[in-house]
C-alpha positions in Angstrom: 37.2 16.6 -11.3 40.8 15.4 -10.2 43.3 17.6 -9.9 46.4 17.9 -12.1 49.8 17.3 -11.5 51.7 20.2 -10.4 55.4 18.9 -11.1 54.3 17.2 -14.7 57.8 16.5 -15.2 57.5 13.8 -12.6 54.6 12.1 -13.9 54.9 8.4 -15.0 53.6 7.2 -17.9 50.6 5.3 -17.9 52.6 2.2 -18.8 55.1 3.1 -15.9 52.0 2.9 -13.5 50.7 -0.3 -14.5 53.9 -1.7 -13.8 54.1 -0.9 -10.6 50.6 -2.0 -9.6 51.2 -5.5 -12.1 54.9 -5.7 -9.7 53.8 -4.5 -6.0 52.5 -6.7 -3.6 50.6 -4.7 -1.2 49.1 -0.7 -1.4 47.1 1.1 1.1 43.0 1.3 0.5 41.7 4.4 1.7 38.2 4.8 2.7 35.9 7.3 4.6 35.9 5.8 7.7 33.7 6.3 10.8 32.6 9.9 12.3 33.9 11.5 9.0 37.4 10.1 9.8 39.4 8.5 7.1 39.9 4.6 7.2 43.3 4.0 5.6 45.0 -0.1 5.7 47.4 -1.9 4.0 45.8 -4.6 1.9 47.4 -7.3 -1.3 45.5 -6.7 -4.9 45.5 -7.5 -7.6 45.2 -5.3 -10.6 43.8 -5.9 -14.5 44.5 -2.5 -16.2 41.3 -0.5 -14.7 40.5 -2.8 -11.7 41.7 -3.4 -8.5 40.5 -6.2 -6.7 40.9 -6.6 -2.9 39.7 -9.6 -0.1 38.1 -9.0 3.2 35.9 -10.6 5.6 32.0 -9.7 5.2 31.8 -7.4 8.1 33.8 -5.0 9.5 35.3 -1.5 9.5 36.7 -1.6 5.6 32.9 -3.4 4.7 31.0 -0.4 6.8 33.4 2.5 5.1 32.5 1.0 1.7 28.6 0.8 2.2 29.1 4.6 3.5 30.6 5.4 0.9 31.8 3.5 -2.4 34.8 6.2 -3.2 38.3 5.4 -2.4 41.8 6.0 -3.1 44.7 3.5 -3.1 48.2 3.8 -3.4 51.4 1.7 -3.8 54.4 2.8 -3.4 57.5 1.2 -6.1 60.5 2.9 -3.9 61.4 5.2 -1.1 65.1 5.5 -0.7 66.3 8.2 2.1 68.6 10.4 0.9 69.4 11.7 4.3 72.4 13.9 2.9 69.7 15.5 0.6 67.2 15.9 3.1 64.7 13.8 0.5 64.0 10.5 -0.6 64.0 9.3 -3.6 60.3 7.8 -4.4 58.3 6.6 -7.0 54.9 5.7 -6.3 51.3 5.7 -8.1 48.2 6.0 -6.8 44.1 5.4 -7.8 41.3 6.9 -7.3 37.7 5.1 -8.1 34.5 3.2 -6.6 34.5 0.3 -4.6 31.8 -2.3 -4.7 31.3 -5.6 -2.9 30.6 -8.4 -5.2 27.8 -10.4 -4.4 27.5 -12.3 -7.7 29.0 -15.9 -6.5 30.6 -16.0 -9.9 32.0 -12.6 -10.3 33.6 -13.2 -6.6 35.0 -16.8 -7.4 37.1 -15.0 -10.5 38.4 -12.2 -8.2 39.6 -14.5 -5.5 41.0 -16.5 -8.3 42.8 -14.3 -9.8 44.4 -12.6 -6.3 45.2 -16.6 -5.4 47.1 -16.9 -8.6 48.8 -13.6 -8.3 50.3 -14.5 -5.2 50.3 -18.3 -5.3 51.4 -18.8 -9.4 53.1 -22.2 -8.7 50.5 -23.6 -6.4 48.0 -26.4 -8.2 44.6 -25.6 -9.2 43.2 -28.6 -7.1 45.2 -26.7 -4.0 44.3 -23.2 -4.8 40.6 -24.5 -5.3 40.1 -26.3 -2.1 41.9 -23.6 -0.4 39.1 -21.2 -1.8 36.3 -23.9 -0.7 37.5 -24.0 2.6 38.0 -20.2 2.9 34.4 -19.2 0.8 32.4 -19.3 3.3 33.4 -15.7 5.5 34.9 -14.5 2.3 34.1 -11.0 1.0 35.7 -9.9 -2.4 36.0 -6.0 -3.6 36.2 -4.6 -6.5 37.7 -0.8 -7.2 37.0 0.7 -10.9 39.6 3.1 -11.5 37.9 6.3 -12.5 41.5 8.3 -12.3 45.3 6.9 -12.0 48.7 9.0 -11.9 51.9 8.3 -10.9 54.8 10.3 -9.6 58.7 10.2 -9.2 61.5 12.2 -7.6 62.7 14.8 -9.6 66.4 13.1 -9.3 65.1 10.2 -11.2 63.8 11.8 -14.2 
């Protein structure tokens, strides 16, 4: 169903491409968008080994692509160094392909938007992150992307 890799001697490692998602901050979601256009923005995750999880507000363009269609593709990229000498950069990236779903379960959504808080707030208190999370529950949407196929890839020159 996915393709393979054409250049296999650039593909990373399964343990190569969790550390990039566990160490990047930010990716791109990519979703079938509106009069069969594709909806592509940059959003924080967090990721757990085969999920991704994702905020959002309850409506809107990202929470209409994803009722039109659950698949979706995101990617993060771990370096992009010009090589303008070379005519190339020098990249290293990973991306994901899987279903998206919106959690409606008040508990399932609590422990996703706990564990994207702690992810990017580790040093903040729980009483802070939680009344944070209280005060932002209410327009809160949380997603949640099962990985159903992961690769990544590198520049040649850094094999």
């Amino acid at each position: 169903m996915f393709r393979e890799m054409r250049r296999k001697r650039q593909k990373l490692s399964k343990e190569e491409c969790d550390n990039i998602l566990h160490g990047g901050t930010s990716g791109v979601l990519a979703l079938h968008g509106d009069d069969g256009y594709p909806y592509a923005v940059p959003i924080s995750y967090v990721y757990t080994g085969d999920k991704i999880w994702f905020h959002s507000a309850k409506t809107g363009h990202k929470i209409d692509a994803v009722l039109r269609d659950a698949k979706a593709f995101f990617c993060v990229i771990d370096q992009d160094m010009v090589m303008p000498e070379k005519y190339t950069t020098y990249f290293r990236s990973v991306i994901a392909f899987g279903t998206v779903r919106i959690l409606e379960d008040e508990d399932e959504k609590r422990a996703a938007i706990e564990k994207l808080a702690v992810r990017y707030a580790p040093e903040d208190s729980e009483q802070n992150r939680s009344r944070v999370i209280e005060q932002e529950w209410a327009p809160l949407c949380m997603l949640e992307m099962e990985i159903e196929h992961l690769s990544g890839k590198q520049a040649i020159e850094l094999v």
